[in-house]
ZAMARGU-4260 file (C-alpha; in steps of 0.2 Angstrom, whole numbers, plus 5000, padded with zeros to 4 digits):
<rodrens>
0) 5180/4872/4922 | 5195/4882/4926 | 5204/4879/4942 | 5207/4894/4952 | 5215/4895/4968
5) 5229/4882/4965 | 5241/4882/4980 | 5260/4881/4978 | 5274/4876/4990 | 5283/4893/4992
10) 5296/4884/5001 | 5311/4883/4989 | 5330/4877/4992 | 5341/4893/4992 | 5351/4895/4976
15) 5367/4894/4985 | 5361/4878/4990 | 5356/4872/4974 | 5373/4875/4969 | 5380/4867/4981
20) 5370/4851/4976 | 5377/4852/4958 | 5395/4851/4966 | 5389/4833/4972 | 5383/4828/4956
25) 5391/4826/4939 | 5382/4833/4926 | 5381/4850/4926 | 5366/4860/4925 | 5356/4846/4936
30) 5349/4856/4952 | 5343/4838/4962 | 5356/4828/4971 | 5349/4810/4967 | 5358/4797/4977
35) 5364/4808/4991 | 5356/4804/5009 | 5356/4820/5021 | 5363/4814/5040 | 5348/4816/5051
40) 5351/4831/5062 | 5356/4824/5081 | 5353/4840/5089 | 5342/4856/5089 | 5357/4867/5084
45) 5361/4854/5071 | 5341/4857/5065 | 5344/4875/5066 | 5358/4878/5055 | 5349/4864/5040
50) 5334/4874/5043 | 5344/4893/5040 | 5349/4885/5021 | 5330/4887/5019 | 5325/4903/5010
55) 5305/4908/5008 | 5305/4913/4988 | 5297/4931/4987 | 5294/4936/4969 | 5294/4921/4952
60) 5311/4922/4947 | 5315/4913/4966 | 5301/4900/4964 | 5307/4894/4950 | 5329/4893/4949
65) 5336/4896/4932 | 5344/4879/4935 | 5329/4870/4939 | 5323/4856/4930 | 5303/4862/4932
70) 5298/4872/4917 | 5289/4890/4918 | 5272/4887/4910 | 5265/4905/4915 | 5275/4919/4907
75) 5280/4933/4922 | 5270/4948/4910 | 5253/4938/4909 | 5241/4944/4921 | 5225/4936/4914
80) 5222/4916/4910 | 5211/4919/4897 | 5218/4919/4878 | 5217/4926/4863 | 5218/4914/4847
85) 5205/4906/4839 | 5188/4914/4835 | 5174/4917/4849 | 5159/4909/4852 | 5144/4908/4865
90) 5141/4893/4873 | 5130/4888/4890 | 5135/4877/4902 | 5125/4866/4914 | 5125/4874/4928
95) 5113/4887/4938 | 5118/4900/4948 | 5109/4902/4966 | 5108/4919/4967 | 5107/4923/4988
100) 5112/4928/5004 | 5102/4923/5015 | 5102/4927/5033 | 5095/4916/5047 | 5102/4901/5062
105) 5096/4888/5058 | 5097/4871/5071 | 5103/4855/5066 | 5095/4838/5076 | 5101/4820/5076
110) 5085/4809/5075 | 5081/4791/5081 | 5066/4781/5079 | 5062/4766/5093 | 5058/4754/5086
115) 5068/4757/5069 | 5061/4761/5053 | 5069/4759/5039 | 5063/4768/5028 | 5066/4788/5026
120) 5049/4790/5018 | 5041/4782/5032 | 5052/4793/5043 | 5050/4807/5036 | 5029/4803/5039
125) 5031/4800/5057 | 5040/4816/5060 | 5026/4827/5052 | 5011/4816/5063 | 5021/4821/5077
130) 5020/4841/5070 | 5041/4840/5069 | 5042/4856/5058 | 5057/4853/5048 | 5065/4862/5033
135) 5076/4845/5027 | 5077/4827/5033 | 5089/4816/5024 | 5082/4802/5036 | 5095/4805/5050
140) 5097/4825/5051 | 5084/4836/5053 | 5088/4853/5052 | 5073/4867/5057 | 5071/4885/5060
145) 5062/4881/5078 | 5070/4877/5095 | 5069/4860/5101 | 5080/4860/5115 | 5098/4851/5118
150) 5086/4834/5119 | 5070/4832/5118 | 5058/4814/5116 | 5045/4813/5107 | 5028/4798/5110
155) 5019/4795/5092 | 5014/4781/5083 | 5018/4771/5066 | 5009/4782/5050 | 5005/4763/5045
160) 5006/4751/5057 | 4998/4762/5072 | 5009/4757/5082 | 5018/4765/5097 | 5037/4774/5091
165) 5047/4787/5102 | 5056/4798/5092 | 5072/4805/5099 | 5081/4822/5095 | 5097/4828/5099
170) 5102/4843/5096 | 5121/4843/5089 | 5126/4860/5079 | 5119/4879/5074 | 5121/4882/5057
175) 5123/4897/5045 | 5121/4903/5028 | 5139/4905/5030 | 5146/4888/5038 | 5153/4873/5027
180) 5136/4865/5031 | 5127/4873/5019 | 5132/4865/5006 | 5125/4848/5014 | 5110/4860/5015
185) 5111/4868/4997 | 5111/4848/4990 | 5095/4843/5000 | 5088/4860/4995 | 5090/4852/4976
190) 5084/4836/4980 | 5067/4845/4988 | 5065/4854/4972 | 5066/4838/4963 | 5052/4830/4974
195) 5044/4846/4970 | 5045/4844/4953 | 5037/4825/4952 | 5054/4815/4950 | 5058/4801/4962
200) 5073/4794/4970 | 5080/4779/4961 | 5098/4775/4969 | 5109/4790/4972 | 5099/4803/4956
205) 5079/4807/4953 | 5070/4801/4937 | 5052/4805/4930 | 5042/4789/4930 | 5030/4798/4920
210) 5041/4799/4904 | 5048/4783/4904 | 5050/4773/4889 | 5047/4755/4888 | 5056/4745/4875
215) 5044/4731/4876 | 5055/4720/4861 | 5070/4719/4874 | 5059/4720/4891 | 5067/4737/4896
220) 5060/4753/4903 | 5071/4767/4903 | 5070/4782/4915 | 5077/4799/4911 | 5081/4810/4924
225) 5093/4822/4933 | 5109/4822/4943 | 5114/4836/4953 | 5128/4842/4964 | 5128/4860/4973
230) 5147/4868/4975 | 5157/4885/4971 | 5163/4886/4955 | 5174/4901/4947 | 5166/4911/4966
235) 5149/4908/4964 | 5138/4895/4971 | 5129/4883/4956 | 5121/4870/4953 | 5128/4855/4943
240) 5115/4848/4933 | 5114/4836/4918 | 5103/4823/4912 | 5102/4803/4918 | 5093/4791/4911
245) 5090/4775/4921 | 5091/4757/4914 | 5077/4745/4921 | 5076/4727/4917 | 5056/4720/4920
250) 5065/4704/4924 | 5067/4700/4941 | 5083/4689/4948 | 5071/4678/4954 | 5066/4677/4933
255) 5081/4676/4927 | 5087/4659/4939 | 5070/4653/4935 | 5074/4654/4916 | 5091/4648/4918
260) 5086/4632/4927 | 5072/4626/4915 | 5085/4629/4899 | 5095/4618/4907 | 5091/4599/4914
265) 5110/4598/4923 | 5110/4610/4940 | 5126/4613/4938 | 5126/4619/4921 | 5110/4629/4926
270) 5121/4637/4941 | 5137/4642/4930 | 5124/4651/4917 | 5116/4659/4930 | 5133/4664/4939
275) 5142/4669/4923 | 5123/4681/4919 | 5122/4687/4936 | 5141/4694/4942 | 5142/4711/4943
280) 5127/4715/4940 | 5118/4732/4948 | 5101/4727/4957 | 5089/4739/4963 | 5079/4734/4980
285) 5061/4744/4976 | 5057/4742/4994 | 5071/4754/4999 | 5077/4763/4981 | 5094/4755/4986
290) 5105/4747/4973 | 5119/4735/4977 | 5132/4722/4968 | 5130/4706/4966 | 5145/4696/4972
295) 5141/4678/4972 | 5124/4666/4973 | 5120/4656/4990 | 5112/4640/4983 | 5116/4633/4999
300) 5102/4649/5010 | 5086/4651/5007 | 5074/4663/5012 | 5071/4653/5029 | 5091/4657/5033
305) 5091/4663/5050 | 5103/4678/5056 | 5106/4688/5071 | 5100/4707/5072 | 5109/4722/5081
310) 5098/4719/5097 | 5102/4701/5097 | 5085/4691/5089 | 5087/4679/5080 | 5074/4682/5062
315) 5072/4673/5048 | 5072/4682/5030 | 5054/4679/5028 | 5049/4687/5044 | 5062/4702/5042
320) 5054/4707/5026 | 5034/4705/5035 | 5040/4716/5047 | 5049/4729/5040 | 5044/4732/5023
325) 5024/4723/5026 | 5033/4710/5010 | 5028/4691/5009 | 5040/4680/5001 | 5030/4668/4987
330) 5046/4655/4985 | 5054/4649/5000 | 5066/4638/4991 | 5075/4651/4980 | 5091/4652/4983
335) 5100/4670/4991 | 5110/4682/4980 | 5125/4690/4989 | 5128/4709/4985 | 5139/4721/4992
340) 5132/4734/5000 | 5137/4751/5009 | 5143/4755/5025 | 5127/4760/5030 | 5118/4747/5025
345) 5130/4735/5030 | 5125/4736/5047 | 5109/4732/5045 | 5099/4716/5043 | 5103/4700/5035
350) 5123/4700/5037 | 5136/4686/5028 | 5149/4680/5037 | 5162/4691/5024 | 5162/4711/5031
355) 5153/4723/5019 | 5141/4708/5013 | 5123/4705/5016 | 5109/4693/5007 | 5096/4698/4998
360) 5081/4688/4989 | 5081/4685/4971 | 5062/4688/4968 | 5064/4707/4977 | 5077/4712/4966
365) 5076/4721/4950 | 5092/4720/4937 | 5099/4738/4935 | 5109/4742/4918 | 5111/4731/4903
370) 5122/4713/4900 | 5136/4710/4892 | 5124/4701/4880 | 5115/4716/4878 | 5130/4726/4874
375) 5133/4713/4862 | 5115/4718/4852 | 5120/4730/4837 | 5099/4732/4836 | 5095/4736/4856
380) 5112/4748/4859 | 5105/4756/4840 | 5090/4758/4848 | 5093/4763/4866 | 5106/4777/4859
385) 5093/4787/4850 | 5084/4791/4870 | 5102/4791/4880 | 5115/4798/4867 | 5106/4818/4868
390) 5113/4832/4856 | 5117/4850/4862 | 5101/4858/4859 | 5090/4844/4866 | 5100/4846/4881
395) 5098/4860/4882 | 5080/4862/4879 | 5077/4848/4893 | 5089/4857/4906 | 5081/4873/4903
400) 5064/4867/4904 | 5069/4859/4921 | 5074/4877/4927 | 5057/4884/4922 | 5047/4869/4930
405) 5053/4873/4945 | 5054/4893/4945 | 5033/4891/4939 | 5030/4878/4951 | 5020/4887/4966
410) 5026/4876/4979 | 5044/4878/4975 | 5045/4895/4974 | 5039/4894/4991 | 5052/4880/4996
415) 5065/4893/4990 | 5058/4908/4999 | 5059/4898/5014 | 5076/4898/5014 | 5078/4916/5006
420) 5087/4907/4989 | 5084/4914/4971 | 5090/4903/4957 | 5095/4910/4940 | 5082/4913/4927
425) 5093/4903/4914 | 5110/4893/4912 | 5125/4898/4915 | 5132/4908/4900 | 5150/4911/4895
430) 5161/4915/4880 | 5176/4903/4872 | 5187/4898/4857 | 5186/4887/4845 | 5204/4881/4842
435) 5215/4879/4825 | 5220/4859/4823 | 5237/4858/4829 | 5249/4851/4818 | 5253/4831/4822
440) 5274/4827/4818 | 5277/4809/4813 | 5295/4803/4809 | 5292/4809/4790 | 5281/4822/4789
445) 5267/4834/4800 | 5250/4832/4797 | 5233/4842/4799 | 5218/4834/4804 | 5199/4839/4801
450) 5194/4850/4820 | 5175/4842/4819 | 5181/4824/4816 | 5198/4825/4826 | 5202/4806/4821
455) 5218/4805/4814 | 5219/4787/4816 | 5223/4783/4799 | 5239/4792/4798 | 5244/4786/4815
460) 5244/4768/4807 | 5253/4771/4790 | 5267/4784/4795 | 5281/4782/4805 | 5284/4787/4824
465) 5294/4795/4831 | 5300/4783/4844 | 5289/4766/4846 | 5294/4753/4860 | 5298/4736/4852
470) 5293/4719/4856 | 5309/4708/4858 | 5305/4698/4872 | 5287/4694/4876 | 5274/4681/4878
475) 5259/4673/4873 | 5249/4663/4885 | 5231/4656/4877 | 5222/4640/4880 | 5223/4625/4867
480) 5205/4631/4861 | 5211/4649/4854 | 5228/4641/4845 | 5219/4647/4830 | 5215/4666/4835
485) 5233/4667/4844 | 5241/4664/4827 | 5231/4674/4817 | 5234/4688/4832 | 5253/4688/4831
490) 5250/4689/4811 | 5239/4705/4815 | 5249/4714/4827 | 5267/4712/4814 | 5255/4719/4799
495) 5248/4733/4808 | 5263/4740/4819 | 5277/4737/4805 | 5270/4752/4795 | 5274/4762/4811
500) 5290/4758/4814 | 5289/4747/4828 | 5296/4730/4827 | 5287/4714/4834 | 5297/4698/4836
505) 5288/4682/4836 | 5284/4679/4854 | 5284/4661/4865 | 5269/4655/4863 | 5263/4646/4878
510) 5246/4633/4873 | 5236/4629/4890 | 5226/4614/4893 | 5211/4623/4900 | 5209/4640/4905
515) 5209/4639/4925 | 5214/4654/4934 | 5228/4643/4942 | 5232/4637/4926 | 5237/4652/4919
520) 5246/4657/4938 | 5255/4644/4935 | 5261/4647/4917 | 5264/4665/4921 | 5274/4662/4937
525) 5286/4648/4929 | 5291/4660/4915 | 5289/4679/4921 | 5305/4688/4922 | 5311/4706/4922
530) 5319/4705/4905 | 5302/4703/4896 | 5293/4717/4885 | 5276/4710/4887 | 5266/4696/4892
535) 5250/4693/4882 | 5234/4681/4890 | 5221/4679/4877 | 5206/4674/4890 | 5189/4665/4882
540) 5177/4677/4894 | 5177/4692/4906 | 5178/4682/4921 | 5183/4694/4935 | 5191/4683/4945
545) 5203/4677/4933 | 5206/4694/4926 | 5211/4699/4946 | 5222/4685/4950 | 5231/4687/4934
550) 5234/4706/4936 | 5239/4703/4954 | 5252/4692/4950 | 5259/4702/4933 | 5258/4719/4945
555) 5265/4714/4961 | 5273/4697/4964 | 5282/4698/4946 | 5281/4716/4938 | 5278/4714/4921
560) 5267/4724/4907 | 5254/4714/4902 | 5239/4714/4891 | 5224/4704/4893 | 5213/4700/4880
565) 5193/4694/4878 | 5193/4682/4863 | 5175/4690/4857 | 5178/4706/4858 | 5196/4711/4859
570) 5202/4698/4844
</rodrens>
């Protein structure tokens, strides 16, 4: 996408100022007075007369002083941005034009539900058994055509539970086709059309659960799907659409502990595997369609754990999830997971002591995503690529039949009618350049590369550059198990970046007894110093703690670029 509308300061320091600033500098031609600290005006005179050497630029040639430093990038006699080289070609993009202009007031409504319910779903139930028209509900706004009044209380009862609710509505704003909340409106105008069109809301995007795949060897099902944004793009309002596929694990955490647990007969070994699988890990709640972080494990909770609720009860796990979501937990001795969840969420329910955390139960969570094991797994990423990784005329083909399925659908034609929208019959088309391969310059010679490959990796390893930054000074931090692999990496590194002209020294090597985060601290703040090119810390896993405190200390207490390294994958 182009970016249009791109604002510039207009303000610019007078020439004869600017040349006043060169007399205080030496160096001629430098048009910034580095060094120089302007006295602060005491006065409103004093302001006056600083603010009079201020000049407003009127045409390009003040905007941009022949002494400046900035460079011109756009000619004074180019008119259009679009080019001229290359050779022309169609291409479409994914995004849909809504084609409108609609014309209606339409009332916006804050909603509350006495007693709570959680659920928008639920919610959205209870306001159509109460004859609420509404033309979008995302749970806590309601907007609708008809006229509720400033406030307005509302006596119905629970679409499962029967039992009593009062509904409260306030009115806050009247909006317009032409006020910035249509957007807000334009993006649940989408997400109805997805309802619409059979997908379901898994996390933030909608996914058909009627195509999904299962990969039974690897106990995966994958989900594809849709993710959507509404905005204005080159003056026209579209829709951003492209394809999503969502990752489920058939195992629960609940399984995974379980597993764990009995491959191990030590508890502590059993907890450290189940740690080292399980943080950082996206879950997905199916009770709510909510997906959260896993931050630590609470072996110390159980489901029994007690906490405090905004009104001041006191519930237990167990009975929160009975009363809520109508869930019953089958292990009362599973430990808690702790995730981190939104600000919204956060305010809810089972609270930890730590602000933005709450505790959920193992055996309601699904795992989200793949493992670094996975990853690891030439055969499943082989696999899962041939249904994730889509070509240009697949995607096509499936974005295109999404616009059709819901311009044939009865009910949304209807749902766009309703707000007096037309979407495009068919993606958005344009015309652009394919490009000649620019020439690369090397120390020695300029090379070409191949446009449909665009590696040049090869040369880049065998030719000189033109400027490469040595390592004089650095180090090499590793624990007393990797000896071997830090050797043979310091052998590496002189082989490959001599071709290039850079020259590596042989670095301190530092051997660590074990590899503790404060173990490397330690080693790192005894021998960081400015002088140094490079500090090196060969790590045995991706321990995100570890990887934190190290960058923390190499990035502010003792600023010094540094590389860490994962001795499976990086080495």
């Amino acid at each position: 996408m182009y970016l249009r509308g791109c604002a510039r300061s207009r303000g610019r320091l007078s020439r004869s100022a600017v040349l006043h600033d060169q007399d205080l500098v030496s160096g001629e031609g430098s048009s910034i007075a580095t060094g120089i600290t302007s006295p602060t005006p005491s006065t409103i005179s004093e302001m006056t007369t600083q603010l009079d050497s201020l000049s407003m630029a009127t045409d390009d040639s003040d905007r941009y002083p022949t002494t400046s430093k900035f460079p011109k990038t756009r000619p004074n006699d180019l008119s259009c941005k679009q080019g001229e080289s290359g050779k022309e070609i169609s291409l479409v993009a994914n995004y849909i034009k809504m084609l409108a202009a609609p014309k209606w007031d339409l009332y916006r409504y804050h909603c509350s539900f006495e007693p709570t319910i959680e659920l928008r779903k639920i919610r959205r139930e209870t306001l159509a058994k109460a004859d609420i028209k509404d033309v979008a509900f995302d749970g806590t706004l309601l907007y609708s055509f008809e006229d509720f009044g400033l406030e307005k209380m509302i006596a119905c009862k629970h679409p499962i539970t029967n039992e009593p609710l009062l509904i409260k509505i306030k009115r806050t704003s009247t909006a317009s086709p032409e006020s910035p909340e249509f957007f807000h409106l334009a993006n649940l105008i989408v997400r109805k059309l997805l309802e619409i069109a059979g997908l379901k809301l898994l996390g933030r995007n909608y996914y058909s659960f009627d195509k999904k795949i299962e990969l039974e060897r690897y106990k995966l099902t994958l989900f594809p799907g849709f993710m959507t944004a509404v905005n204005v793009y080159e003056g026209q309002l579209m829709i951003n659409v492209d394809l999503s596929t969502k990752v489920m694990n058939k195992q629960t955490v609940y399984c995974i502990l379980m597993d764990k647990f009995n491959r191990f007969n030590d508890a502590k070994q059993a907890q450290d595997a189940s740690l080292k699988e399980l943080l950082g890990q996206i879950v997905l709640t199916p009770y709510n369609n909510e997906t959260y972080k896993i931050m630590d494990v609470a072996w110390d909770k159980d489901p029994n754990y007690q906490f405090t609720k905004r009104d001041g009860t006191q519930h237990s796990l167990c009975q929160y999830y009975e009363d809520k979501y109508h869930i019953k937990i089958k292990d009362g001795q599973q430990p808690l997971i702790v995730v981190k969840a939104s600000k919204r969420m956060a305010k809810r329910g089972p609270k930890k002591d730590d602000p933005g955390m709450i505790f959920l139960i193992p055996e309601l969570c699904c795992i989200t995503g793949i493992s670094d094991s996975m990853r690891q797994d030439f055969s499943l990423m082989k696999e899962m690529s041939t249904y994730t990784h889509v070509g240009p005329n697949e995607r096509f083909e499936q974005l295109n039949g999404f616009l059709n399925d819901i311009q044939k659908r009865e009910e949304g034609r209807k749902e766009l009618n309703k707000w007096q929208i037309n979407l495009d019959k068919e993606l958005v088309q344009l015309t652009g350049r394919t490009m000649e391969a620019e020439p690369i310059m090397y120390k020695d010679r300029t090379i070409k590369y191949n446009p449909l490959e665009a590696d040049w990796s090869r040369d880049g390893r065998s030719l000189m550059h033109l400027s490469a930054k040595n390592l004089d000074k650095w180090i090499l931090i590793y624990c007393q198990r990797d000896s071997q692999v830090a050797h043979s990496f310091v052998d590496a590194l002189y082989k490959v970046c001599t071709p290039f002209g850079m020259r590596v020294d042989f670095p301190e090597m530092i051997e660590l007894p074990n590899d503790r985060p404060e173990t490397f601290i330690g080693a790192i703040e005894n021998k960081a110093h400015p002088q140094l090119d490079l500090i090196c810390c060969i790590l045995t896993n991706n321990r995100k703690d570890r990887y934190d405190a190290i960058k923390k200390v190499l990035c502010v207490d003792c600023p010094v670029p540094s590389q860490d390294l994962h001795t499976p994958q990086s080495i």
